[in-house]
C-alpha beads as a LAMMPS data file, in Angstrom:
LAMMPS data file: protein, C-alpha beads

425 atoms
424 bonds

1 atom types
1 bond types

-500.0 500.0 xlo xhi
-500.0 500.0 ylo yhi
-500.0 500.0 zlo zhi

Masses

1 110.0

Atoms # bond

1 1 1 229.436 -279.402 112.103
2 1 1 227.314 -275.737 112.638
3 1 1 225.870 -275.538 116.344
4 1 1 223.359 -273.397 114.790
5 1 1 219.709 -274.071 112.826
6 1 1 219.967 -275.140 109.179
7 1 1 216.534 -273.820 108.642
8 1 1 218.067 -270.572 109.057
9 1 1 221.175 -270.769 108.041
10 1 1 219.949 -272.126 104.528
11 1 1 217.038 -269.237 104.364
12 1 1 217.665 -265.907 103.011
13 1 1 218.355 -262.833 105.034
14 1 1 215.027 -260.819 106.243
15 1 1 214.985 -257.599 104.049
16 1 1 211.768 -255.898 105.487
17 1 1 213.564 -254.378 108.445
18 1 1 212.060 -251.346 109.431
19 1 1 214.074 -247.834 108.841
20 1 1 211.465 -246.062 110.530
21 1 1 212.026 -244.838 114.588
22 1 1 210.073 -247.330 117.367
23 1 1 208.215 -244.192 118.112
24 1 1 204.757 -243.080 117.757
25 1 1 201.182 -244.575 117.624
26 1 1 200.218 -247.766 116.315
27 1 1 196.891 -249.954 115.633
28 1 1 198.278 -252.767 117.037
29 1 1 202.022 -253.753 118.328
30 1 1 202.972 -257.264 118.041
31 1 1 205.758 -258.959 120.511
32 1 1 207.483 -261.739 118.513
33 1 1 208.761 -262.078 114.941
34 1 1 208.071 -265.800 114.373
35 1 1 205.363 -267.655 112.873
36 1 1 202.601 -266.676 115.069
37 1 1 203.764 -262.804 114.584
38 1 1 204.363 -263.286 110.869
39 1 1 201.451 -264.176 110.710
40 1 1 198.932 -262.128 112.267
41 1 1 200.305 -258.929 111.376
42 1 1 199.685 -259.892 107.884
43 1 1 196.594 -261.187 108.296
44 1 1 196.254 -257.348 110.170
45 1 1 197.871 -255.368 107.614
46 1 1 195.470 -257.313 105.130
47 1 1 192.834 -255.865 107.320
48 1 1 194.265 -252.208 107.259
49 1 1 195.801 -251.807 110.225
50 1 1 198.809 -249.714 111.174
51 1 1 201.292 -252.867 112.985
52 1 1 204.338 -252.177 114.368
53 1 1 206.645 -255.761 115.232
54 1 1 209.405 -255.908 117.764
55 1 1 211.506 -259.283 118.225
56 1 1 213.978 -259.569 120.296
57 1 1 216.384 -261.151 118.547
58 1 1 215.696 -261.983 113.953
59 1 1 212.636 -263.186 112.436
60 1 1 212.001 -266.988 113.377
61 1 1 214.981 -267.083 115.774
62 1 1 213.444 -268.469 118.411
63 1 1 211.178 -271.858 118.419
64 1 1 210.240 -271.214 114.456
65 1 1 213.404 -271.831 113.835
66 1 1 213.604 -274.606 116.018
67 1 1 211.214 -277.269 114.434
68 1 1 211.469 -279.999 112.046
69 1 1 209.596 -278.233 109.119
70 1 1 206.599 -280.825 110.009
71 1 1 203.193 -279.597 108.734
72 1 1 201.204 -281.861 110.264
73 1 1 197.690 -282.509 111.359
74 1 1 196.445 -284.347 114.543
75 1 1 196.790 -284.131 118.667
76 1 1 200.378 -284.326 120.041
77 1 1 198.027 -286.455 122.498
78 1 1 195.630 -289.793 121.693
79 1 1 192.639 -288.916 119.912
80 1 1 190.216 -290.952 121.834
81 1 1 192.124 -289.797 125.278
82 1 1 190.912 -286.483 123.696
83 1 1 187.474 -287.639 123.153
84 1 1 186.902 -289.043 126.232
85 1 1 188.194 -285.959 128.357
86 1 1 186.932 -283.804 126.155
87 1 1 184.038 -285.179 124.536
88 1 1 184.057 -285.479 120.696
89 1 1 182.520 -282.956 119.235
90 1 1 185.419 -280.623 121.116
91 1 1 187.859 -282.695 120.627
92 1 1 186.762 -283.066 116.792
93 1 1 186.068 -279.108 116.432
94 1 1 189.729 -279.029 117.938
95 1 1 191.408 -281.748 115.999
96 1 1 189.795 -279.699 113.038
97 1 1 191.662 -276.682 113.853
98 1 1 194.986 -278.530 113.353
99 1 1 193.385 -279.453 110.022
100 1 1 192.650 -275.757 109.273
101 1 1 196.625 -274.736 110.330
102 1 1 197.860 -276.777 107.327
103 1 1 195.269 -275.177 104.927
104 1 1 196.029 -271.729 106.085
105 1 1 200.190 -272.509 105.378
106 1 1 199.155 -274.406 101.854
107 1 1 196.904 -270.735 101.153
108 1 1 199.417 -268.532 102.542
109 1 1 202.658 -270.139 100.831
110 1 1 200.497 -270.171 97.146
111 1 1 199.410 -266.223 98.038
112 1 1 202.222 -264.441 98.833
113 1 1 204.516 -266.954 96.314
114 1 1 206.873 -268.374 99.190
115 1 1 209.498 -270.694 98.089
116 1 1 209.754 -273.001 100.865
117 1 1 209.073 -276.230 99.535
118 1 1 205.646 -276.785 100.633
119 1 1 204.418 -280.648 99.900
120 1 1 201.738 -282.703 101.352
121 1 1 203.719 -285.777 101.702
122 1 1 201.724 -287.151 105.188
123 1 1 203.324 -288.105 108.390
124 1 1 203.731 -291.665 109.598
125 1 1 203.630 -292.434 113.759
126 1 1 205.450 -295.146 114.021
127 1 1 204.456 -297.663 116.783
128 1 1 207.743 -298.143 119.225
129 1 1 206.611 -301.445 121.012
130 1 1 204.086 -304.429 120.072
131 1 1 201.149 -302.472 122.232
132 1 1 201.776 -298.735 120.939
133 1 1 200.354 -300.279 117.299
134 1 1 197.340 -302.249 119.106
135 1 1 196.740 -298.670 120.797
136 1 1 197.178 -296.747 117.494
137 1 1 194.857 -298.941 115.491
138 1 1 192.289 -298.629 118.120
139 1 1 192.500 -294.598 117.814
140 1 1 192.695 -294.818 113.961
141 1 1 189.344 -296.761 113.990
142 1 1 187.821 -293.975 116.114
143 1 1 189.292 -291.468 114.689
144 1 1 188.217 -292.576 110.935
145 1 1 184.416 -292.837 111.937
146 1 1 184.188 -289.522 113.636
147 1 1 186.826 -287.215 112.413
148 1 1 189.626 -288.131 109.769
149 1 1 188.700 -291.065 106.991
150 1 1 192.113 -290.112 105.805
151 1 1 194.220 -292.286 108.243
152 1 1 195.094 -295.363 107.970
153 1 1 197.249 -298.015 109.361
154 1 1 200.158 -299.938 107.855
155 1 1 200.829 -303.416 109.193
156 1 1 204.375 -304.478 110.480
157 1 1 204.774 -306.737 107.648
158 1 1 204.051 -303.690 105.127
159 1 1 206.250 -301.182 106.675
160 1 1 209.282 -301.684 104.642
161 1 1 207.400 -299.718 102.018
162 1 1 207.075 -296.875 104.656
163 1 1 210.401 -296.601 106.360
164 1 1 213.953 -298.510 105.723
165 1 1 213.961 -299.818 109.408
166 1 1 213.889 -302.556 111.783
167 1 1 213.025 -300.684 114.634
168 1 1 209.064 -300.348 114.754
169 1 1 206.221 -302.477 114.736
170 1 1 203.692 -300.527 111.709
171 1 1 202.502 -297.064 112.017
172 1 1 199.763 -294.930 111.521
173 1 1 199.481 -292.668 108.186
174 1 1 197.949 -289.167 108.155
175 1 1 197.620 -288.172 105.139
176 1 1 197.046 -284.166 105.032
177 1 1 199.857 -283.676 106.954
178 1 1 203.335 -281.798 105.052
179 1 1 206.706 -280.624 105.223
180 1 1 208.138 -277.780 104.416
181 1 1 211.413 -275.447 104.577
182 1 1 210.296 -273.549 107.625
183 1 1 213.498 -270.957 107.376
184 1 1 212.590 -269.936 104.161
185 1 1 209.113 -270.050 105.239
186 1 1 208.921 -267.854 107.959
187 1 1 211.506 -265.012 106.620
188 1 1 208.402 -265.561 103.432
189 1 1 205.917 -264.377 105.753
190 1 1 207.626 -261.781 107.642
191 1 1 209.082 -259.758 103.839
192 1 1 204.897 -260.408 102.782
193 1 1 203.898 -258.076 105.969
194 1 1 206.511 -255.889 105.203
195 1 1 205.927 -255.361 101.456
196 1 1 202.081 -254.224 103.385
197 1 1 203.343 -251.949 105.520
198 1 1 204.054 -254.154 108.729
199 1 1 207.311 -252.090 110.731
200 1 1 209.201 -254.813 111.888
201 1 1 212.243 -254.439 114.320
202 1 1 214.718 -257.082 114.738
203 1 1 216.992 -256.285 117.818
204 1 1 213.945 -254.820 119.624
205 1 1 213.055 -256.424 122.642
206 1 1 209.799 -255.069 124.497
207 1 1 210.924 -254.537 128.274
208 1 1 207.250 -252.518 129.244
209 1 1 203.830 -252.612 128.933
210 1 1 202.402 -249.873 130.467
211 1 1 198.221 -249.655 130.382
212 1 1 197.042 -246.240 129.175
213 1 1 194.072 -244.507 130.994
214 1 1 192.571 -243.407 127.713
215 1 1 192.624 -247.214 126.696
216 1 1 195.606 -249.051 124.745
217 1 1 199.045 -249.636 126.093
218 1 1 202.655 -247.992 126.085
219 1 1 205.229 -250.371 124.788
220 1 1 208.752 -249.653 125.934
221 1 1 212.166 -251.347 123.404
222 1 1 215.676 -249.825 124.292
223 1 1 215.055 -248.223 120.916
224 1 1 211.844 -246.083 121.585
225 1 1 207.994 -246.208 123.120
226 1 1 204.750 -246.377 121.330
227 1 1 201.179 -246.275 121.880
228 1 1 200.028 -249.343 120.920
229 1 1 195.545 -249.772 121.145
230 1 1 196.445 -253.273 120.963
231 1 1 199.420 -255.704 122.412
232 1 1 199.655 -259.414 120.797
233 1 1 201.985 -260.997 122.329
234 1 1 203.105 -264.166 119.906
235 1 1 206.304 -264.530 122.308
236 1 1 206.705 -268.000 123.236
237 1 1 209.288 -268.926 125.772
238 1 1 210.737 -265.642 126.038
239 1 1 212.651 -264.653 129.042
240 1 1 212.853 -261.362 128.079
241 1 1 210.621 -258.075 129.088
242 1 1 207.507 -258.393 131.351
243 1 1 206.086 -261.538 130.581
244 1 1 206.176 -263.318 134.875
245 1 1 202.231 -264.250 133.763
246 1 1 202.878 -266.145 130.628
247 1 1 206.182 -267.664 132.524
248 1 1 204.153 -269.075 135.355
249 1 1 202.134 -271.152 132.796
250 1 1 204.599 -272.342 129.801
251 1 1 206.929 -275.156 130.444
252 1 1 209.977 -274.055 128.014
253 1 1 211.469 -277.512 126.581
254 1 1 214.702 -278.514 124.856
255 1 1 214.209 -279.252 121.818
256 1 1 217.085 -280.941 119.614
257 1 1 217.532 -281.438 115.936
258 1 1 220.783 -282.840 113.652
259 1 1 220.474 -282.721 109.692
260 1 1 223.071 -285.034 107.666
261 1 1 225.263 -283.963 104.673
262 1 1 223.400 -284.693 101.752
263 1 1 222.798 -288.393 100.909
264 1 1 222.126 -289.893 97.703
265 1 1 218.911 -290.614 96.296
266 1 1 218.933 -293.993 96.241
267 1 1 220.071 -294.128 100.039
268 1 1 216.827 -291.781 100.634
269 1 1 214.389 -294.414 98.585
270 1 1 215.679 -296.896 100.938
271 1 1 215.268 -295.218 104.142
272 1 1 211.998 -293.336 103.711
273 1 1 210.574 -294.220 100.126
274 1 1 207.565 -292.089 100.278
275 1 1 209.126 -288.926 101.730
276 1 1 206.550 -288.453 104.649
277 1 1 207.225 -287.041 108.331
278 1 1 207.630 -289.578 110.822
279 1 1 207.601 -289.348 114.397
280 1 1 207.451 -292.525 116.856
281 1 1 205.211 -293.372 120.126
282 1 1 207.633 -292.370 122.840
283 1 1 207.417 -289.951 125.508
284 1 1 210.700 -288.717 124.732
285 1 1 209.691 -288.644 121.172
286 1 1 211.990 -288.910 118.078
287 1 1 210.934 -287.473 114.844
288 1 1 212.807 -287.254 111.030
289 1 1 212.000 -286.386 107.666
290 1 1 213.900 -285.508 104.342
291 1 1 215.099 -282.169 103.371
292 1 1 214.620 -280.292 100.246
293 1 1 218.177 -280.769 99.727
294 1 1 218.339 -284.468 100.355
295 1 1 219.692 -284.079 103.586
296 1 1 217.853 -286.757 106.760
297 1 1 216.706 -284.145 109.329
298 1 1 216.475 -286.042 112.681
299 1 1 215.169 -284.415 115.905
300 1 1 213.847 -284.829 119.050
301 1 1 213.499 -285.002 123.222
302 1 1 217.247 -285.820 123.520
303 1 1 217.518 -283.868 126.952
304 1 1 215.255 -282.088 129.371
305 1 1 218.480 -279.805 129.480
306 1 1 218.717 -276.163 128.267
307 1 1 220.243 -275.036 124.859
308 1 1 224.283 -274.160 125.005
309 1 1 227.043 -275.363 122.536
310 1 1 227.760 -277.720 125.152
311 1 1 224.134 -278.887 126.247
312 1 1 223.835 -278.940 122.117
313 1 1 226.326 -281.250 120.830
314 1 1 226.313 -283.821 124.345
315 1 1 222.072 -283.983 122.843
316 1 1 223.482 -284.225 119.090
317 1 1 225.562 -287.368 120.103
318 1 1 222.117 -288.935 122.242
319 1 1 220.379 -287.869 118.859
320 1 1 223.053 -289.481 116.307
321 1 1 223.087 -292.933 118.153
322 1 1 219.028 -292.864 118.104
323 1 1 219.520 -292.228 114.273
324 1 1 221.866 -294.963 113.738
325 1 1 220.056 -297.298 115.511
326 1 1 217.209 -296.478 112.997
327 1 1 219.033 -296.709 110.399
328 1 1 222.114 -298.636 110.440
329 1 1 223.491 -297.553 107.352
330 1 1 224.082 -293.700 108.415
331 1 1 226.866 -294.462 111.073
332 1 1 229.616 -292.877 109.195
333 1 1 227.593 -290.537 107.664
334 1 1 228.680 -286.741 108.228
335 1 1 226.305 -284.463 110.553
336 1 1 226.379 -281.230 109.164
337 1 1 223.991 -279.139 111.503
338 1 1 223.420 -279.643 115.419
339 1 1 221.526 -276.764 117.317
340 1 1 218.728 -276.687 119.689
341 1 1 216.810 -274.455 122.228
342 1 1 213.710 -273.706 123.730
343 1 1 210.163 -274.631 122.629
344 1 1 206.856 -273.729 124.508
345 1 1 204.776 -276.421 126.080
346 1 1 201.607 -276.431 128.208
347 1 1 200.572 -278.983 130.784
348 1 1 198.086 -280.622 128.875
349 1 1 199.879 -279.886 125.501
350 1 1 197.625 -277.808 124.163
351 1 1 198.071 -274.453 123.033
352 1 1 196.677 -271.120 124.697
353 1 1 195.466 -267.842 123.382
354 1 1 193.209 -264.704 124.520
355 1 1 192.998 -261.677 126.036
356 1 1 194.165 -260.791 129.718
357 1 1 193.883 -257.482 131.256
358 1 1 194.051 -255.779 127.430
359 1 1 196.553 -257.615 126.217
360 1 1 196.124 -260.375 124.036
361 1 1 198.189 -263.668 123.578
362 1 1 198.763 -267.111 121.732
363 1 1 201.700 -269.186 122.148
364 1 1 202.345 -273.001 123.441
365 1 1 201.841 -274.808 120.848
366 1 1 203.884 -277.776 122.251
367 1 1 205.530 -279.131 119.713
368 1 1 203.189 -278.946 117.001
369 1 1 203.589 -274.864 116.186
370 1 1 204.685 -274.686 112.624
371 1 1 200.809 -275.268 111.574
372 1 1 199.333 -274.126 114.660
373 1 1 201.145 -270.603 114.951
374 1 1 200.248 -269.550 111.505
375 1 1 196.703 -270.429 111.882
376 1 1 196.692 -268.812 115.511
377 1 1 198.237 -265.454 113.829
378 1 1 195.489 -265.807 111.137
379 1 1 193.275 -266.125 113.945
380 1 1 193.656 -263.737 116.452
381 1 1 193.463 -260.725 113.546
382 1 1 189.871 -261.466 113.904
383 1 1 189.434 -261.928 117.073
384 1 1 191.354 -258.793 118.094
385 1 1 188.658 -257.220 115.324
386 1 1 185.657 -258.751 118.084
387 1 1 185.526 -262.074 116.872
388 1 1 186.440 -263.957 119.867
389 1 1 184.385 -266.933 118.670
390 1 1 186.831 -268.234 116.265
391 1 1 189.524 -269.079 118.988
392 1 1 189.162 -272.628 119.188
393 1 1 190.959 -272.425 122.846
394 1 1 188.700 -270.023 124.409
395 1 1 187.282 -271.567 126.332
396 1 1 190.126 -273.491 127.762
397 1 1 191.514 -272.006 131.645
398 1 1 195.368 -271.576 131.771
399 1 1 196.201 -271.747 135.334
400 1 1 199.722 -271.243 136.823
401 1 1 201.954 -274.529 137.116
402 1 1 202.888 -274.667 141.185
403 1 1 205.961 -273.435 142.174
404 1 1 207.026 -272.589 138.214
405 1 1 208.403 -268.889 138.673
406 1 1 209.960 -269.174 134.929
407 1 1 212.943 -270.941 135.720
408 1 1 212.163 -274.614 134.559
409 1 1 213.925 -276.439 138.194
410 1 1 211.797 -279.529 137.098
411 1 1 212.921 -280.862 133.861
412 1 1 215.211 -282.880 134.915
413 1 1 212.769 -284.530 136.604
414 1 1 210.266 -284.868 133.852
415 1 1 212.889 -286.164 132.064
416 1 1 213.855 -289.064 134.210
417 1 1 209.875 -289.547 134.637
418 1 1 209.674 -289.784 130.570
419 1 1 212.364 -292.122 130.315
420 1 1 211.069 -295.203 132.690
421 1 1 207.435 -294.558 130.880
422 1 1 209.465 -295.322 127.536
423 1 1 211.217 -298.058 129.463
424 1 1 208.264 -299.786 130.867
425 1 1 205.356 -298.948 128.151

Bonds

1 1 1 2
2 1 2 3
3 1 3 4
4 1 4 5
5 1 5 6
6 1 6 7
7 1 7 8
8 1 8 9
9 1 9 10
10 1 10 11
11 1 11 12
12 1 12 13
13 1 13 14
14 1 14 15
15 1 15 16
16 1 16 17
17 1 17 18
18 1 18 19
19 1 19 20
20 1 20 21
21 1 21 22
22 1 22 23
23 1 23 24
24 1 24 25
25 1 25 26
26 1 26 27
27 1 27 28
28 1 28 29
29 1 29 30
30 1 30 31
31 1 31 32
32 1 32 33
33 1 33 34
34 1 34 35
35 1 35 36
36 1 36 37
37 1 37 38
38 1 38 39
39 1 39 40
40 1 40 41
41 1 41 42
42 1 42 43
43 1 43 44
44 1 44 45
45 1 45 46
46 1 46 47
47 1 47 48
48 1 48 49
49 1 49 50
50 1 50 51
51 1 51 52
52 1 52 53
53 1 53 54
54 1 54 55
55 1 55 56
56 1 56 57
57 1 57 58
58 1 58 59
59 1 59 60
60 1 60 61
61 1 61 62
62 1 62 63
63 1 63 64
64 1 64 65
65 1 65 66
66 1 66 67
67 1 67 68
68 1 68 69
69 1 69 70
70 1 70 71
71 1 71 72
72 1 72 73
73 1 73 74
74 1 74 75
75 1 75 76
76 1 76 77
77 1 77 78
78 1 78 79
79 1 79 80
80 1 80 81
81 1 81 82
82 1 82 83
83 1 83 84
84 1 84 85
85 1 85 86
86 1 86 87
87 1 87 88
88 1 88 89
89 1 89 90
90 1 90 91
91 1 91 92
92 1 92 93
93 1 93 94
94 1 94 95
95 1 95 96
96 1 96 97
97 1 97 98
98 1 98 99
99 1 99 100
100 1 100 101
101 1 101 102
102 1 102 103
103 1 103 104
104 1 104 105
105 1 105 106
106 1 106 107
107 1 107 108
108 1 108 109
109 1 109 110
110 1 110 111
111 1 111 112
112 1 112 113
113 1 113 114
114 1 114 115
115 1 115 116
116 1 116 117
117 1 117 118
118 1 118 119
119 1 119 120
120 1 120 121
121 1 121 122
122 1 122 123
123 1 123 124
124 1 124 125
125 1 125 126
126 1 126 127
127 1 127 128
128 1 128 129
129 1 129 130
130 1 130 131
131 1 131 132
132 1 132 133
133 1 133 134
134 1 134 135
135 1 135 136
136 1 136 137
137 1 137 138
138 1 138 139
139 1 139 140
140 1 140 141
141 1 141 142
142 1 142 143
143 1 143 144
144 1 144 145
145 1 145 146
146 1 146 147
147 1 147 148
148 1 148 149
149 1 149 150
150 1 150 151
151 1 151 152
152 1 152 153
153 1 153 154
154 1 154 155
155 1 155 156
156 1 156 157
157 1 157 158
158 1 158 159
159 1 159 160
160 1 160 161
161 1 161 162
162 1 162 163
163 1 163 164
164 1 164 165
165 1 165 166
166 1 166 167
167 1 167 168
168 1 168 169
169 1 169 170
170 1 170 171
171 1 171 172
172 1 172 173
173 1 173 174
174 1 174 175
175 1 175 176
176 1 176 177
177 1 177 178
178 1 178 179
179 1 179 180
180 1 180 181
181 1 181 182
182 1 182 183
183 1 183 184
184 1 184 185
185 1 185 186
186 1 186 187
187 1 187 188
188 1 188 189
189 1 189 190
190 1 190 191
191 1 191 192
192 1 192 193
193 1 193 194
194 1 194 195
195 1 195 196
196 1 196 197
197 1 197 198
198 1 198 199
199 1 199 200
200 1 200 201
201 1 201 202
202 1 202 203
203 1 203 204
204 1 204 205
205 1 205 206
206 1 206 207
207 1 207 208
208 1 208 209
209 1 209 210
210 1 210 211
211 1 211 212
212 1 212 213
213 1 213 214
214 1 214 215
215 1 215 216
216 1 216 217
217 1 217 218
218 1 218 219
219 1 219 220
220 1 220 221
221 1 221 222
222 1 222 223
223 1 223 224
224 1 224 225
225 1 225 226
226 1 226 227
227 1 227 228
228 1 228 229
229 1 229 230
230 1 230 231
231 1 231 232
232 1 232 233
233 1 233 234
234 1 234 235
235 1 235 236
236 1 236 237
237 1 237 238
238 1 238 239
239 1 239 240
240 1 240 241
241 1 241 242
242 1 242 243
243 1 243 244
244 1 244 245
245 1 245 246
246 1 246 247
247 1 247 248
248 1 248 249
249 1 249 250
250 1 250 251
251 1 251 252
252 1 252 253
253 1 253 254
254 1 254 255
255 1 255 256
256 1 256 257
257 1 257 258
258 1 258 259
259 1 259 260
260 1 260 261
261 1 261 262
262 1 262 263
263 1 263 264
264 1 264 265
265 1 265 266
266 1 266 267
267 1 267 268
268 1 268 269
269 1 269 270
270 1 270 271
271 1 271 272
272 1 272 273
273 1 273 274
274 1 274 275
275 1 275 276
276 1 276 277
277 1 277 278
278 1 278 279
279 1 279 280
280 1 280 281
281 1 281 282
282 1 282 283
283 1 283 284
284 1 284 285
285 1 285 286
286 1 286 287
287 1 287 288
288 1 288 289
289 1 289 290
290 1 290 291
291 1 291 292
292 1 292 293
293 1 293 294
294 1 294 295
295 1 295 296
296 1 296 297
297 1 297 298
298 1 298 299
299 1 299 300
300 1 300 301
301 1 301 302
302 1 302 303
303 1 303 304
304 1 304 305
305 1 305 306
306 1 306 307
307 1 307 308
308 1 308 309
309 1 309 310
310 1 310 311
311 1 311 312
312 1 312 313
313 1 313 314
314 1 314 315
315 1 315 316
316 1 316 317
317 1 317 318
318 1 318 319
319 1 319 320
320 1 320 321
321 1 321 322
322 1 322 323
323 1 323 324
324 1 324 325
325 1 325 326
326 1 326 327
327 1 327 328
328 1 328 329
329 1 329 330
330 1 330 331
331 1 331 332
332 1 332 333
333 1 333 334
334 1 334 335
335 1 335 336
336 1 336 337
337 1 337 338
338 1 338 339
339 1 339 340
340 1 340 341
341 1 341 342
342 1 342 343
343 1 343 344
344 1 344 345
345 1 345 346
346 1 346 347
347 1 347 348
348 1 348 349
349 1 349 350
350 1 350 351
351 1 351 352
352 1 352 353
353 1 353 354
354 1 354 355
355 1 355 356
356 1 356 357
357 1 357 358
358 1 358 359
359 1 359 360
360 1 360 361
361 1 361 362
362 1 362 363
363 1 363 364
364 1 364 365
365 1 365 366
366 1 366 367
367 1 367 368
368 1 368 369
369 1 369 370
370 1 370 371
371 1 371 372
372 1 372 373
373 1 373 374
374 1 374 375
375 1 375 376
376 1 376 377
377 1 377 378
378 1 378 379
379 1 379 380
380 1 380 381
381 1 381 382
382 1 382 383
383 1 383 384
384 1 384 385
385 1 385 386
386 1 386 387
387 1 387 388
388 1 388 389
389 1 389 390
390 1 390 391
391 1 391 392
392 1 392 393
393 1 393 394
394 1 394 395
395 1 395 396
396 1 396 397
397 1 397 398
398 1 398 399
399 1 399 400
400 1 400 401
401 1 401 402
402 1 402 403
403 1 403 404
404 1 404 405
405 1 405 406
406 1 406 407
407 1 407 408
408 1 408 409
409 1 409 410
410 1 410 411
411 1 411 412
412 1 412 413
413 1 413 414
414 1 414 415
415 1 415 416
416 1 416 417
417 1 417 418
418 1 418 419
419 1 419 420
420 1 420 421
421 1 421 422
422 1 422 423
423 1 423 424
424 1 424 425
């Protein structure tokens, strides 16, 4: 078994690394080389811009890599929770936006020719308990009149068609939503900004960013300065460089993800005959989907514990006896891949981007980033070009979480809070 991410492991290497120096001037300087980063300095380069990328580590090592490959559409929260906070024509002009992030991945994936995969198979959220379907079809009637005639619901008694297992009471279908190889996906988008004249530094973290009196920003790596007249920051959970104000307001989670050996196909038909994503109705929610290689990809809030070898294979064993009680017929199959690490969430699960003191940001995408971040990227090219109306979260405040300093001391907490919600709802 690898303790590290199939998705990456299974993509090819990143060729578009930068011989040049980290020296000089540039239009714009991007912090980050995953999807969000990818991304928008394409989108930038598209737009003529001189970018220069620095990530701290390789392309889509951090929470890109870290992801089922799940394209889908929807709220990680209720839709008509999100209607009634929010009202609906926000919460249907944001729900949209999660439509939009699997059209701009569909657009980008046929324009630049990436071979990851890409198919529009639709998720499933399958109801856990008796009361999370009643709840579910109420949404899905709401949310078909005002927002998505797509959905539907499939009873109890027709689930078998869905999913091989005993476990749930019927589900939910979306139907835009897809999957994808996100590995090769992401290393896709990263050689497309390259092959437009993107510099992108692997191995480069940014520890400074210094505001210039003239306007634009200094941007200090171990490897070299430049003079950035923009900063994106696309960094996520990263607890590297000067980042305390972003660390104040992102709650970096665990998340956990085993992948099988390769099953037959007949063993697939049974367990999930249409191929869609499925994710279930608990707090500490568990998610799986099939590979491109036939492999069952099964994931998930194992944990509220940080990412070691260790932490990693005591949450592969939670996540393998979740799996098997799913599906029966996988306990002596072989688990091939086990890795996890952080993802970015916000309080409200909703993702954050804009502009602070010069510097511009979008990152916690909470669990729902593989769509999100690419549309985000695609996104904040314009606004950093002046158009600030097209950031659907504008208009959204991001104030620090109390007594977060970066180091998450509450998980364990939230964790134990999660798990008697899942016991008692």
């Amino acid at each position: 078994m690898k303790l590290e991410s199939y998705w990456l492991d299974t993509a090819p290497t990143f060729t578009g690394v930068s011989k040049e120096p980290v020296a000089g001037k540039a239009d714009v300087v991007i912090v980050g080389g995953g999807l969000t980063g990818a991304s928008a300095a394409l989108a930038l380069a598209k737009k003529g811009a001189r970018v220069v990328l620095c990530e701290a580590e390789t392309v889509g090592s951090a929470a890109s890599g870290r992801n089922g490959g799940m394209c889908n559409n929807g709220f990680a929260q209720d839709y008509a929770a999100m209607a009634a906070k929010l009202g609906v024509e926000t919460a249907n002009r944001l729900y949209h936006a999660f439509d939009a992030g699997v059209d701009t991945v569909e657009r980008l994936v046929r324009e630049e020719g990436i071979d990851c995969s890409f198919a529009r198979t639709g998720k499933l959220k399958l109801a856990a308990k008796p009361e999370h379907y009643d709840k579910l079809a109420r949404t899905q009637e709401l949310l078909a009149a005002q927002a998505d005639p797509e959905t539907r619901m499939v009873s109890r008694g027709d689930l078998p068609a869905e999913v091989g297992s005993q476990r749930y009471y019927g589900g939910m279908i979306f139907e835009k939503s897809a999957g994808m190889h996100v590995g090769r996906y992401v290393t896709g988008l990263a050689e497309a900004a390259a092959r437009r004249g993107v510099q992108i530094h692997q191995h480069t973290p940014v520890m400074g960013l210094r505001p210039l009196p003239g306007g634009g920003h200094e941007v200090t790596t171990p490897q070299g300065r430049i003079t950035a007249s923009q900063v994106l920051l696309a960094s996520g959970t990263s607890h590297v460089g000067p980042l305390g104000w972003i660390r104040r307001r992102i709650v970096p989670v665990g998340a956990f993800i085993i992948v099988t050996e390769p099953l037959p196909v007949e063993v697939l038909d049974r367990l999930l005959p249409t191929r869609r994503m499925t994710v279930d109705t608990k707090n500490l929610v568990n998610y799986c989907r099939v590979t491109p290689d036939n492999r069952l990809l099964y994931g998930g809030r194992a944990r509220f514990a940080v990412s070691n070898p260790k932490s990693d294979a005591e949450s592969g064993a939670i996540l393998r006896k979740s799996m098997v009680e799913m599906f029966p017929e996988l306990a002596d199959v072989r688990i091939d891949y086990c890795w996890g690490g952080m993802v970015d969430m916000t309080r409200d699960r909703l993702p954050r981007a804009g502009e602070r003191n010069g510097i511009f940001y979008s990152m916690g995408y909470s669990g729902h980033g593989t769509q999100m971040s690419t549309y985000m990227g695609t996104v904040m090219a314009e606004v950093m070009d002046g158009r600030t109306e097209l950031n659907p979260w504008k208009d959204f405040d991001w104030p620090a979480i109390p007594g977060h300093f970066g180091t998450p001391w509450f998980l364990p907490i939230v964790g134990a809070y999660y798990r008697l919600k899942d016991r008692f709802q």
